[in-house]
LOKEMI-992773 format. One record per residue (C-alpha): residue in one letter; x, y, z. Coordinates in steps of 0.25 Angstrom, whole numbers, plus 5000, padded with zeros to 4 digits. Layout:
<type:A; px:X; py:Y; pz:Z>
...
END
This chain:
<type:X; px:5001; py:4929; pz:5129>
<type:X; px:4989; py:4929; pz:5120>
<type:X; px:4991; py:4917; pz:5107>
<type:X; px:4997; py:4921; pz:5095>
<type:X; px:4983; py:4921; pz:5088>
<type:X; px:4970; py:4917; pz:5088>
<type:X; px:4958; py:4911; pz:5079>
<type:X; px:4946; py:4920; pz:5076>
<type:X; px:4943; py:4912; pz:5063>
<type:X; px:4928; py:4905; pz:5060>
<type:X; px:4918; py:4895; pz:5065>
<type:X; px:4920; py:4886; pz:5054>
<type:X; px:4917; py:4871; pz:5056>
<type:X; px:4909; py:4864; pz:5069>
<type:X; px:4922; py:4857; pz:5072>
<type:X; px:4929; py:4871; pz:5074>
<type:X; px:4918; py:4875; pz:5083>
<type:X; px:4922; py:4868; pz:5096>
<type:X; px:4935; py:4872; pz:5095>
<type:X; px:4943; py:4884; pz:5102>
<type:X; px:4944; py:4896; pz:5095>
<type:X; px:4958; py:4900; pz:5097>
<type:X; px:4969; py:4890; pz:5093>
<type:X; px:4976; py:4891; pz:5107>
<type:X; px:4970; py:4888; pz:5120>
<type:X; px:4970; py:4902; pz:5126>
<type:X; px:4960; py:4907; pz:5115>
<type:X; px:4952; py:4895; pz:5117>
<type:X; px:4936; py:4899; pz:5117>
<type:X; px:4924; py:4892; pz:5115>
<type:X; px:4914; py:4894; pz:5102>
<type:X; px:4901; py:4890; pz:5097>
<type:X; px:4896; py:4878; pz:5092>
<type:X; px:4889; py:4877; pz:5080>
<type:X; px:4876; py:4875; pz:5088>
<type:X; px:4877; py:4889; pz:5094>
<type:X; px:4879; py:4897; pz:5080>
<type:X; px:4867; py:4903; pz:5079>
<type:X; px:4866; py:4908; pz:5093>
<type:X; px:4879; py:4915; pz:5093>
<type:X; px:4875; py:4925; pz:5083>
<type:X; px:4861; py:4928; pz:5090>
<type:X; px:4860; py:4940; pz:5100>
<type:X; px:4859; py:4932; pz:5111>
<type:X; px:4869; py:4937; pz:5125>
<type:X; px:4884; py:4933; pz:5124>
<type:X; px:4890; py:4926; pz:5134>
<type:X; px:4906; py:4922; pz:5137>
<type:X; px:4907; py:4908; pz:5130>
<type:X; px:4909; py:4897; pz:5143>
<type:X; px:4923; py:4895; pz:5148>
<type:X; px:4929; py:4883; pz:5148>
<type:X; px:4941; py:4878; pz:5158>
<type:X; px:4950; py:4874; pz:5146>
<type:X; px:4950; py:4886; pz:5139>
<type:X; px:4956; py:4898; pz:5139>
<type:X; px:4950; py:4913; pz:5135>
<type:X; px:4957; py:4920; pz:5124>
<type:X; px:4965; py:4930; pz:5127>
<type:X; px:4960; py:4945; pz:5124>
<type:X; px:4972; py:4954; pz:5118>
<type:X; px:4968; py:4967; pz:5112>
<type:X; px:4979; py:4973; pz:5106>
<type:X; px:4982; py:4987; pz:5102>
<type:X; px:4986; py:4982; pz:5085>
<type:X; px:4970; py:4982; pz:5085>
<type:X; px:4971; py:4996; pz:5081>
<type:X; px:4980; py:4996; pz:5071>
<type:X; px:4971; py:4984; pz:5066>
<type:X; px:4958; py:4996; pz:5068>
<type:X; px:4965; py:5007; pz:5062>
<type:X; px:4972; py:4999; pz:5049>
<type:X; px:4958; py:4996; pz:5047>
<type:X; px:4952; py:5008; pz:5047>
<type:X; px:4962; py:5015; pz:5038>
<type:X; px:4959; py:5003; pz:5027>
<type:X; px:4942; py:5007; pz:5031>
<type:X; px:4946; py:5021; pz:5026>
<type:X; px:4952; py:5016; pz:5015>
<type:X; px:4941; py:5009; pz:5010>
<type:X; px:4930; py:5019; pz:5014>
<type:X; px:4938; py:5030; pz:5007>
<type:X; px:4939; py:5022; pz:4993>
<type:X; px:4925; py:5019; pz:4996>
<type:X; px:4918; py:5033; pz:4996>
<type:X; px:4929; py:5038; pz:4985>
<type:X; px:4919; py:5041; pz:4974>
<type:X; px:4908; py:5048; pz:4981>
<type:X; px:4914; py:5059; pz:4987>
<type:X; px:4920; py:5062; pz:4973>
<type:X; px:4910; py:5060; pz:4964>
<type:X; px:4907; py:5071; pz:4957>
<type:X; px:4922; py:5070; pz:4954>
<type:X; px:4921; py:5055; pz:4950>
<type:X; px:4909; py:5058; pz:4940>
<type:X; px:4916; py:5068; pz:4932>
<type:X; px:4929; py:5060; pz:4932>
<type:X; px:4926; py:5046; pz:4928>
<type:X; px:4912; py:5050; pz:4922>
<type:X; px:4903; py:5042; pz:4934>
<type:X; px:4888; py:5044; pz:4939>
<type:X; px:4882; py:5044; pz:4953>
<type:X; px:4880; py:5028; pz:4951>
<type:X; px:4896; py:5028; pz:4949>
<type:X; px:4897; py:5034; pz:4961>
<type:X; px:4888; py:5025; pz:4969>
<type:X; px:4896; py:5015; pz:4962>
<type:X; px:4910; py:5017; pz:4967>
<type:X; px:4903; py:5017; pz:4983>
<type:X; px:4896; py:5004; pz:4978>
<type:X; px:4906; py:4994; pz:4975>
<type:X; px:4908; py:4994; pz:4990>
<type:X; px:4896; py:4989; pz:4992>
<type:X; px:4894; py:4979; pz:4978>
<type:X; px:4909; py:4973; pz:4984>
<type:X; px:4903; py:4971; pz:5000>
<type:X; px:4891; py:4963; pz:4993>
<type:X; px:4899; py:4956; pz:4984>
<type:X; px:4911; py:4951; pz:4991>
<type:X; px:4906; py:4948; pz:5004>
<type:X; px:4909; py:4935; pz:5007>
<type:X; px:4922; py:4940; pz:5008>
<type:X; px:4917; py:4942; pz:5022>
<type:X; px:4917; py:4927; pz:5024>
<type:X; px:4932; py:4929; pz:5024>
<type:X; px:4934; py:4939; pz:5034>
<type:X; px:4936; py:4936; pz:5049>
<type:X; px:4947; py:4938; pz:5061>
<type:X; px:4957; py:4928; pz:5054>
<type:X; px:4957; py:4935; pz:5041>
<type:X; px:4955; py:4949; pz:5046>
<type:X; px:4969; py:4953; pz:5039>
<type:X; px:4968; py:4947; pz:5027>
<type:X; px:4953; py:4954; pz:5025>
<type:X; px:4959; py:4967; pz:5029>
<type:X; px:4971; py:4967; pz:5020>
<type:X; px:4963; py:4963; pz:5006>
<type:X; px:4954; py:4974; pz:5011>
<type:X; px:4965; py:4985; pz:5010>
<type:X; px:4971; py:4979; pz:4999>
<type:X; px:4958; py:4980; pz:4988>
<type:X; px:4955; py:4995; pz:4994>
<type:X; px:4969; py:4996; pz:4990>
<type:X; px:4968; py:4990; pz:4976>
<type:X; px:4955; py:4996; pz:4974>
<type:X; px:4961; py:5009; pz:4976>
<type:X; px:4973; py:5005; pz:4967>
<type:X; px:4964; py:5003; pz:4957>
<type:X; px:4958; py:5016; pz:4956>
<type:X; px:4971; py:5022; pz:4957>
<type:X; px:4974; py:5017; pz:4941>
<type:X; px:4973; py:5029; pz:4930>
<type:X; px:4962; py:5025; pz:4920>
<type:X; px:4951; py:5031; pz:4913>
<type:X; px:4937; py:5034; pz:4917>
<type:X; px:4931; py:5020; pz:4915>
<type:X; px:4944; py:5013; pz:4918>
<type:X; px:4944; py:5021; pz:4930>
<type:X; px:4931; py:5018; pz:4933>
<type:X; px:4932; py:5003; pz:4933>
<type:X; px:4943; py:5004; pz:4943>
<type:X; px:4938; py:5012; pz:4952>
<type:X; px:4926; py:5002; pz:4953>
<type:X; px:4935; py:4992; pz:4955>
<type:X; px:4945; py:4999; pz:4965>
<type:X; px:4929; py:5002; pz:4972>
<type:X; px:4925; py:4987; pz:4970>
<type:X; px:4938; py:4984; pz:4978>
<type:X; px:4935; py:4993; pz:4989>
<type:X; px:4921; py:4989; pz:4991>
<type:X; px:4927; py:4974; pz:4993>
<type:X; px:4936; py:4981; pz:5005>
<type:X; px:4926; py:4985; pz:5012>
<type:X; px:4920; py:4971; pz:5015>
<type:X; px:4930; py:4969; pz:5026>
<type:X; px:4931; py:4983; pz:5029>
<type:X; px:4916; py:4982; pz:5034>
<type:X; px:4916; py:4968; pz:5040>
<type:X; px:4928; py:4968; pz:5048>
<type:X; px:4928; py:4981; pz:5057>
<type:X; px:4919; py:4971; pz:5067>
<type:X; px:4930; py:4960; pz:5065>
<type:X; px:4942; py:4969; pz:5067>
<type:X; px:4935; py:4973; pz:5080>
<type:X; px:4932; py:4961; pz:5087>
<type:X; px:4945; py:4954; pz:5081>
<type:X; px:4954; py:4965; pz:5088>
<type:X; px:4945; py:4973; pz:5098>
<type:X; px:4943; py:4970; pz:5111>
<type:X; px:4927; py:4970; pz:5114>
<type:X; px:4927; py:4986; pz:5120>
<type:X; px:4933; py:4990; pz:5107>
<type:X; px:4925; py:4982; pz:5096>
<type:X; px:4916; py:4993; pz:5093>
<type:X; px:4926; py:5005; pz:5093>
<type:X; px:4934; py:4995; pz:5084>
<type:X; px:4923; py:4993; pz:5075>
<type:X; px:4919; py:5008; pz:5073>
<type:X; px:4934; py:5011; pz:5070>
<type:X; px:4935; py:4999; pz:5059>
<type:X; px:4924; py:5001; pz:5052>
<type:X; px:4921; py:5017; pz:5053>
<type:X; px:4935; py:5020; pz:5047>
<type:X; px:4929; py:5014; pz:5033>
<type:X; px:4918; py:5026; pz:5035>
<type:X; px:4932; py:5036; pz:5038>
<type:X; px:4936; py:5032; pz:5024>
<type:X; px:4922; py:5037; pz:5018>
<type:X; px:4923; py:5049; pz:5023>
<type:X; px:4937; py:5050; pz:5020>
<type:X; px:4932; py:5046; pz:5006>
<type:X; px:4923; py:5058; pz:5007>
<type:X; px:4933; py:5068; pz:5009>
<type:X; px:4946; py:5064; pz:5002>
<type:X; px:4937; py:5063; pz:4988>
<type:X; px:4932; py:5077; pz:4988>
<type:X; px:4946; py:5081; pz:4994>
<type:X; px:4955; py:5074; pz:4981>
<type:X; px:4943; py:5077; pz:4971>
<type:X; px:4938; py:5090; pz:4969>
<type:X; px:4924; py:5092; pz:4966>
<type:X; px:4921; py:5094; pz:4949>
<type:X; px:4917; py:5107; pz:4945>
<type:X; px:4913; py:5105; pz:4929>
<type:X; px:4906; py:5116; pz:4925>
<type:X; px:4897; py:5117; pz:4910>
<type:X; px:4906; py:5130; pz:4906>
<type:X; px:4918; py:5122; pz:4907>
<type:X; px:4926; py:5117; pz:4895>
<type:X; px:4930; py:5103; pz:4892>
<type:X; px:4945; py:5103; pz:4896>
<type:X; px:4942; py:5112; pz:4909>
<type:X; px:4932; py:5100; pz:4912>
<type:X; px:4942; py:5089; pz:4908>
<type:X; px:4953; py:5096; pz:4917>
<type:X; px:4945; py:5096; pz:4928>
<type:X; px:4941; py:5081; pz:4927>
<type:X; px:4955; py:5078; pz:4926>
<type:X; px:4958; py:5086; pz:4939>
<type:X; px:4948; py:5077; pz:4945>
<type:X; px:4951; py:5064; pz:4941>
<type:X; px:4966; py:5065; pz:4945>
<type:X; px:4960; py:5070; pz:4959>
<type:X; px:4951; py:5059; pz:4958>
<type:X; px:4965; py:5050; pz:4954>
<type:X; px:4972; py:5056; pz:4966>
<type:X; px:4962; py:5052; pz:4976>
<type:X; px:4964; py:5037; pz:4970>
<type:X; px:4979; py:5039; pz:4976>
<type:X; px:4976; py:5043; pz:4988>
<type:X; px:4965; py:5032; pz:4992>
<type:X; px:4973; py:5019; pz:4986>
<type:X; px:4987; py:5026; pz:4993>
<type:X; px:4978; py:5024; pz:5007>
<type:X; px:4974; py:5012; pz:5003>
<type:X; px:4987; py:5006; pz:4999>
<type:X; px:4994; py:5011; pz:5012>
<type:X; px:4981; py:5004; pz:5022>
<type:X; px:4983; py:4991; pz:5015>
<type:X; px:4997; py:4990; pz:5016>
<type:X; px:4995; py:4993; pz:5031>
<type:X; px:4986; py:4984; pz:5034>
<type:X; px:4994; py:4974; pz:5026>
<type:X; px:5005; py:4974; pz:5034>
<type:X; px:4998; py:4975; pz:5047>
<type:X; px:4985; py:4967; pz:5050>
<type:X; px:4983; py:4955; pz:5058>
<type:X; px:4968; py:4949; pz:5060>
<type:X; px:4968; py:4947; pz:5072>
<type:X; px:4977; py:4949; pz:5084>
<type:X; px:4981; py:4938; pz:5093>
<type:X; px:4973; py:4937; pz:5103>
<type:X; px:4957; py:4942; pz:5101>
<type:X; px:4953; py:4955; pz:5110>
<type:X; px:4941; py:4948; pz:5115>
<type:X; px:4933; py:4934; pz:5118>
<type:X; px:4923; py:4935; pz:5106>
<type:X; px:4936; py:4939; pz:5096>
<type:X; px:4940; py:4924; pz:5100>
<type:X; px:4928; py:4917; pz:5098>
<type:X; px:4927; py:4910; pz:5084>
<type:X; px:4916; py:4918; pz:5075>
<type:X; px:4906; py:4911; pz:5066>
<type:X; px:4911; py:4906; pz:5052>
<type:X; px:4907; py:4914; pz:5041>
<type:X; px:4895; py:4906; pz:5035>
<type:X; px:4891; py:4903; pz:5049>
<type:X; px:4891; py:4917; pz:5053>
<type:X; px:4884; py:4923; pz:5041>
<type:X; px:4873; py:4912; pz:5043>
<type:X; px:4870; py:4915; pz:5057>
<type:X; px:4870; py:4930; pz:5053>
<type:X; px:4860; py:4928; pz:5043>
<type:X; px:4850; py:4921; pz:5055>
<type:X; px:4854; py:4934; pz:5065>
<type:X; px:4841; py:4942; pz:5063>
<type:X; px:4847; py:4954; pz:5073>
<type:X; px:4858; py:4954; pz:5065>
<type:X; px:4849; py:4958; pz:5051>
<type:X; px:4844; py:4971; pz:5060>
<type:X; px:4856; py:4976; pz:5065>
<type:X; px:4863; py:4972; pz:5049>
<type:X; px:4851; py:4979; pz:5043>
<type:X; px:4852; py:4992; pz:5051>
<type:X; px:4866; py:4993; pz:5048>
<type:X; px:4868; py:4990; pz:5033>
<type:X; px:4857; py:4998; pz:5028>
<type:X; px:4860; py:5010; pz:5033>
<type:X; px:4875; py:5008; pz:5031>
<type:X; px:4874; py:5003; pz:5018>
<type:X; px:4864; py:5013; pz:5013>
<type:X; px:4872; py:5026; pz:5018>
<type:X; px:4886; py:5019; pz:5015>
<type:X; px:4880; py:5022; pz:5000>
<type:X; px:4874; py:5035; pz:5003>
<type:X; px:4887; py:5042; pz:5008>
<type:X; px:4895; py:5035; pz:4997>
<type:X; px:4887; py:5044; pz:4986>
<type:X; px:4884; py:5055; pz:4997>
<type:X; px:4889; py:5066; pz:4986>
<type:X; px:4880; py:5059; pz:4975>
<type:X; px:4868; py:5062; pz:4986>
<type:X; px:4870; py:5076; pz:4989>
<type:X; px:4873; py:5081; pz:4976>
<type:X; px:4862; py:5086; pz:4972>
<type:X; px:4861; py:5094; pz:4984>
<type:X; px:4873; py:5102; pz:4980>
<type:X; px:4884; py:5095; pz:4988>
<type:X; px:4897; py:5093; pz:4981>
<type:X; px:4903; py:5082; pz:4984>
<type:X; px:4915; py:5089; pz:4993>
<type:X; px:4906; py:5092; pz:5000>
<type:X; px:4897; py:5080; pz:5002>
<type:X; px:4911; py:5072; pz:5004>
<type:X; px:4913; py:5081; pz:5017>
<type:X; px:4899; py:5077; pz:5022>
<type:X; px:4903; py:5062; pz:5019>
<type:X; px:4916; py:5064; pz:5025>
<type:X; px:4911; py:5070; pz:5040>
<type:X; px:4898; py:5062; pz:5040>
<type:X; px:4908; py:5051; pz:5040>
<type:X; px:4917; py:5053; pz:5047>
<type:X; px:4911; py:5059; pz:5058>
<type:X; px:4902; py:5044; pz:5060>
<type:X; px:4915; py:5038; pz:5058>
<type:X; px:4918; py:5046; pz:5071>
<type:X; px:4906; py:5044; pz:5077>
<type:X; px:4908; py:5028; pz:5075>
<type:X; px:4922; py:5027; pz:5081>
<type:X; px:4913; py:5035; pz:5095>
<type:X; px:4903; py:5024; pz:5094>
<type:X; px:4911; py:5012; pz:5091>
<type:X; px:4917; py:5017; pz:5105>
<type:X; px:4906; py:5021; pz:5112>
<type:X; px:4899; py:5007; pz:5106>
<type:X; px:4911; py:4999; pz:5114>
<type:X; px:4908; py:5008; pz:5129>
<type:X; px:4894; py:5006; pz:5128>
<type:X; px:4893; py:4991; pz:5123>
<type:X; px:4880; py:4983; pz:5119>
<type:X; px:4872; py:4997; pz:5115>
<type:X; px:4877; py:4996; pz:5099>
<type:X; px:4861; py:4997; pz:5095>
<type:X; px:4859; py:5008; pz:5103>
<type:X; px:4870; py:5017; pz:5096>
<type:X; px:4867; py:5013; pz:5084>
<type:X; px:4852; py:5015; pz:5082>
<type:X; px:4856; py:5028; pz:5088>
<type:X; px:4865; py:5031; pz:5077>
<type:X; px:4856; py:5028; pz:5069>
<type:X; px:4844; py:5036; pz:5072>
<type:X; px:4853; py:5047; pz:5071>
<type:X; px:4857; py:5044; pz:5058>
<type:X; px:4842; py:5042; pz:5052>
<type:X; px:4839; py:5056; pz:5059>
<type:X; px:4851; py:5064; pz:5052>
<type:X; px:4850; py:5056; pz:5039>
<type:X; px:4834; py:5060; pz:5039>
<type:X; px:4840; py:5075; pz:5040>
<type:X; px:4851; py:5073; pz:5029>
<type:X; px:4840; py:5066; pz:5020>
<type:X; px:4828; py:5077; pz:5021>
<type:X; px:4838; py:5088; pz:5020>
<type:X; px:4843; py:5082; pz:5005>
<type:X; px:4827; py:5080; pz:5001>
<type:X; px:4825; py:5095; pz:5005>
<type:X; px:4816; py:5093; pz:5015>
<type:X; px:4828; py:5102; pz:5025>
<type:X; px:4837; py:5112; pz:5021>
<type:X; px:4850; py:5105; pz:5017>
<type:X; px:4862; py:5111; pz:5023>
<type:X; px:4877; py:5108; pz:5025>
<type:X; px:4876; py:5108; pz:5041>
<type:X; px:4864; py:5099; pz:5039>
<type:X; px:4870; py:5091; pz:5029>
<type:X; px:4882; py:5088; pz:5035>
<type:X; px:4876; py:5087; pz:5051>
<type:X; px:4865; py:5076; pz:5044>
<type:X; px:4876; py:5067; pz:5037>
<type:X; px:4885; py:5067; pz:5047>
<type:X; px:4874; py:5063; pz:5059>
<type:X; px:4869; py:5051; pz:5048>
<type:X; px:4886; py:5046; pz:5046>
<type:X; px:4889; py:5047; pz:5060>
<type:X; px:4875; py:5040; pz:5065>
<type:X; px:4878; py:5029; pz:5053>
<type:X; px:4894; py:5026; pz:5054>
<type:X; px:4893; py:5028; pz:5068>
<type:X; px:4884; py:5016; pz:5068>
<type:X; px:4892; py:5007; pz:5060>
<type:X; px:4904; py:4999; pz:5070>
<type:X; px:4889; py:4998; pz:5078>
<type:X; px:4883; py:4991; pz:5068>
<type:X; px:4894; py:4982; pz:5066>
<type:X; px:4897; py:4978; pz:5082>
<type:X; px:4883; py:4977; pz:5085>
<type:X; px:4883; py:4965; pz:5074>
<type:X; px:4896; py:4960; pz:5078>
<type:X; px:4889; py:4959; pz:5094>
<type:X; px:4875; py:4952; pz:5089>
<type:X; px:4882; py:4944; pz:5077>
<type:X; px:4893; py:4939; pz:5086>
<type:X; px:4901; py:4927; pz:5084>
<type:X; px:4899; py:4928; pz:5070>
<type:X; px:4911; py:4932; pz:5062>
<type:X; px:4911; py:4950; pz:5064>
<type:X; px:4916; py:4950; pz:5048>
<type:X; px:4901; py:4942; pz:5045>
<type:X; px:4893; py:4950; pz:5052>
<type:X; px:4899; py:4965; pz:5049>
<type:X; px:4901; py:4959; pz:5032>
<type:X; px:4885; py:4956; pz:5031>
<type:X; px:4883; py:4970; pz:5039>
<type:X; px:4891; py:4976; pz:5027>
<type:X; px:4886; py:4968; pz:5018>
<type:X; px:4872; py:4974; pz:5021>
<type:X; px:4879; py:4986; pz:5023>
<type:X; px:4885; py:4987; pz:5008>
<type:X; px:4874; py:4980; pz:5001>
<type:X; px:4863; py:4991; pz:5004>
<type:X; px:4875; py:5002; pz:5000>
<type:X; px:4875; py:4995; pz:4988>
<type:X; px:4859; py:4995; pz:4984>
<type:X; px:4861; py:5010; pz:4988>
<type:X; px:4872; py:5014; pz:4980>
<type:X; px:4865; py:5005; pz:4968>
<type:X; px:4854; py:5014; pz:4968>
<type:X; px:4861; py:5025; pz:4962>
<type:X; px:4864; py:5017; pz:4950>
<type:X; px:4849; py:5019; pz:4945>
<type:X; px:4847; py:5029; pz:4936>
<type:X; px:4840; py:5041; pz:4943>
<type:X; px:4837; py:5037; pz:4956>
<type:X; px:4845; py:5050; pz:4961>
<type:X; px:4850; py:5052; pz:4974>
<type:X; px:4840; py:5057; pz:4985>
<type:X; px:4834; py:5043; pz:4990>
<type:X; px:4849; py:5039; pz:4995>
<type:X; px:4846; py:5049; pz:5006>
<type:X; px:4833; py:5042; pz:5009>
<type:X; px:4837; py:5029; pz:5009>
<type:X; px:4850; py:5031; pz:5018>
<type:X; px:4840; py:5038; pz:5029>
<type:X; px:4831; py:5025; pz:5026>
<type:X; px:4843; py:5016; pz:5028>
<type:X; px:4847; py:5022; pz:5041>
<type:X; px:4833; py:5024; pz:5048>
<type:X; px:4830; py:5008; pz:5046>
<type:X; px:4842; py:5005; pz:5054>
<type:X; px:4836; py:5010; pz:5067>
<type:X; px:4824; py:5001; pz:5068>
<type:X; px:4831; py:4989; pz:5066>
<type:X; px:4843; py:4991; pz:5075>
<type:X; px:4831; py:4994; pz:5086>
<type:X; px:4825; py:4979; pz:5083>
<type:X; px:4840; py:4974; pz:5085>
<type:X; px:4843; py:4966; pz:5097>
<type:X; px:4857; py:4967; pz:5101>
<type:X; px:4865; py:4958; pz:5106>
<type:X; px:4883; py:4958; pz:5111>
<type:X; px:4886; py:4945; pz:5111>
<type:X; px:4899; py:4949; pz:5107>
<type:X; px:4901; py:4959; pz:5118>
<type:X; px:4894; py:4950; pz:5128>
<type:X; px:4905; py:4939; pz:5127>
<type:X; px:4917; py:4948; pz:5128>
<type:X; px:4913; py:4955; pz:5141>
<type:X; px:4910; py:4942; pz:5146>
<type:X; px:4926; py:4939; pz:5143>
<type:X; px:4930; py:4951; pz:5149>
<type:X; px:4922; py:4950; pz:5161>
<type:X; px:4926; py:4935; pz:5165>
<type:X; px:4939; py:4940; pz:5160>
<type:X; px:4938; py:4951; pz:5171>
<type:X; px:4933; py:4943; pz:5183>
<type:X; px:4946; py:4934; pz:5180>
<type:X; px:4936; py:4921; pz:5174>
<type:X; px:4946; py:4921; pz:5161>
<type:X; px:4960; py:4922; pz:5158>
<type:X; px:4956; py:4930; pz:5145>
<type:X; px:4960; py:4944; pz:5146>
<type:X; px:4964; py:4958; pz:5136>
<type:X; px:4976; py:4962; pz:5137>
<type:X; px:4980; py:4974; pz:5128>
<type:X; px:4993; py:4970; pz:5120>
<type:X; px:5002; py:4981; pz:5116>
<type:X; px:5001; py:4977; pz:5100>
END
């Protein structure tokens, strides 16, 4: 039987380098010297580390609690994408009750991003021993936050606490980013890294479009009209703002429930790691973050995912701000934002799979994505300047082509870094890709807060975003030496060179 645990922790002192990874012999493997730091992050070929007479090869377990590990997970990613996109869908509704603008609005999406690029060093924290304790505080400041907004007040006092509950939230998604690569590789046997991935991290995008279709569903659209009287416009902003109250249940009551769940049940890691590379020791965090600042391939493919997804994450956050003009309530636009997103959620969870069969091609895919994206976005952008017809069929057929081309893309992204960054820590490398990601959704959704800068070049610059993707990912030279060194296990595994093997537990 496999040891009761084993040691995924840092690479923190020269002394600690020589020595075994695993605290009991069985789980004994070799690591890098300080001499060789640099050449383990550049893209050169994997191979299995040399075998030595005196030690033994982990034992890879896989064990079926990965999924309740997955799915717990995902329910706290749609808890915190559904707080998230709260305000836009609503914010005709918002304005009316507690007296806001547009740059309100953009302000409530923002505060993810202002806490991502405020509190993360909190990243430095985050690694396969602590992956429990990062996951609870997680749920429990969605939860607070939440809590928070649930507390009857007036308008300003209101105000200030949603803010806050929304400051709270934002802080939440800094491991809710950064940790779907680590969840995946710490769990996950090397055929289902990617489909783990895109289940972990496209849940979060689930709870935007959830966002998009319970607002609209709880609070009705405002119909104030110039002939009405004062106490007919009071009753009615009344009506809303205790619809508004209601939807303030229902979200922190979910919330609540997935933090208690996750409190009484998740470990870090299991006992025995699902693959060779889950054994070996990862780069400390200073080391790592060094060596990812001299990885030049790394800035390409980093650059080709966090402007784009930084850029549209702020575009579909004030989606019914956007097509307002046009006409479009914002029922309306919250069931555009609801299939677009869902359906590349969809989308994802295929690619994440088809990604794992079809191994080493993750560029391919992705600058296929997203071409397709740049080509439906052009459609949806030209058709809101006038230059086509605008229809409902067109509208909703070019959105959701841009979602499903974009979201799809995303567990891509993050495994192709985690392959050419490998062995430095995956929460490093996913957290500075997220980091990107939310500081460009940031300068994006600051924009707003200019006076008269309208809303038309926020189309513009999402197509801009995306179409700069593809060049660079075609100047990116892949490398897997994650993958590389995992089928090298299996097969010495196979050809009976090593007493390492999987065996599937039934916990």
């Amino acid at each position: 039987m496999p040891g009761p645990s084993w040691e995924g922790g840092d690479m923190r002192a020269a002394d600690r380098e020589k020595q075994p990874l695993l605290s009991q012999s069985v789980y004994a493997v070799p690591t890098y010297s300080s001499t060789s730091l640099q050449d383990a992050v550049l893209p050169t070929p994997a191979v299995l580390p040399p075998s030595s007479t005196s030690q033994i090869p982990p034992q890879i377990v896989v064990y079926h609690r990965r999924w309740w590990i997955v799915g717990m997970f995902c329910l706290l990613g749609i808890a915190q994408g559904a707080v998230w996109n709260c305000w836009g869908p609503i914010s005709d509704s918002a304005k009316l009750v507690y007296r806001w603008t547009d740059g309100t609005i953009s302000t409530m999406a923002n505060w993810g991003c202002i806490a991502f690029v405020l509190c993360a060093p909190g990243l430095m924290w985050i690694n396969a021993d602590r992956l429990r304790s990062s996951v609870v505080l997680t749920a429990f400041l969605i939860a607070a936050g939440t809590a928070l907004r649930c507390i009857p007040a007036s308008a300003g006092v209101a105000t200030i606490l949603i803010n806050i509950g929304q400051f709270l939230n934002g802080v939440s998604g800094i491991v809710l980013m950064a940790v779907p690569p680590l969840i995946s590789s710490t769990w996950f046997p090397p055929n289902q890294r990617t489909t783990a991935t895109a289940i972990s991290s496209i849940f979060n995008y689930v709870g935007t479009a959830v966002g998009y279709l319970i607002g609209p569903l709880f609070v009705s659209q405002p119909h104030l009209t110039p002939n009405s009287t004062v106490h007919q416009n009071d009753t009615i902003i009344d009506d809303i703002s205790e619809e508004i109250r209601r939807l303030m249940y229902v979200e922190c009551g979910y919330c609540t429930a997935v933090f208690l769940a996750i409190l009484i049940y998740f470990p870090s890691k299991p006992p025995s790691p699902p693959s060779l590379s889950a054994a070996l020791l990862r780069l400390d965090f200073k080391t790592g973050l060094k060596q990812l600042f001299r990885h030049g391939q790394f800035w390409l493919v980093c650059l080709a995912y966090c402007v784009p997804l930084g850029v549209l994450g702020g575009w579909t956050a004030v989606l019914d701000v956007i097509l307002s003009p046009h006409g479009i309530t914002q029922i309306d636009a919250g069931w555009l934002g609801f299939y677009g997103n869902i359906a590349g959620c969809g989308m994802g969870l295929v690619l994440g799979r088809f990604a794992d069969y079809f191994a080493g091609h993750l560029r391919l895919i992705i600058v296929v994505m997203m071409s397709c994206a740049t080509a439906s976005l052009t459609w949806f952008t030209i058709m809101l300047a006038g230059v086509l017809p605008l229809t409902e069929v067109s509208l909703y057929i070019s959105f959701i082509v841009t979602m499903v081309s974009v979201n799809a893309s995303i567990p891509l992204f993050l495994e192709l870094v985690m392959e050419t960054t490998y062995p430095i820590e995956e929460a490093v490398s996913a957290g500075v890709m997220t980091w990107g990601n939310n500081l460009f959704a940031l300068i994006f959704l600051l924009v707003p807060l200019l006076p008269q800068v309208g809303v038309t070049w926020m189309n513009w610059a999402a197509l801009a975003s995306v179409a700069a993707s593809v060049p660079l990912l075609c100047i990116f030279s892949e490398s897997y030496r994650r993958l590389h060194l995992d089928t090298a296990a299996q097969e010495n595994s196979r050809h009976g060179s090593s007493d390492g093997g999987i065996i599937q537990s039934g916990y």
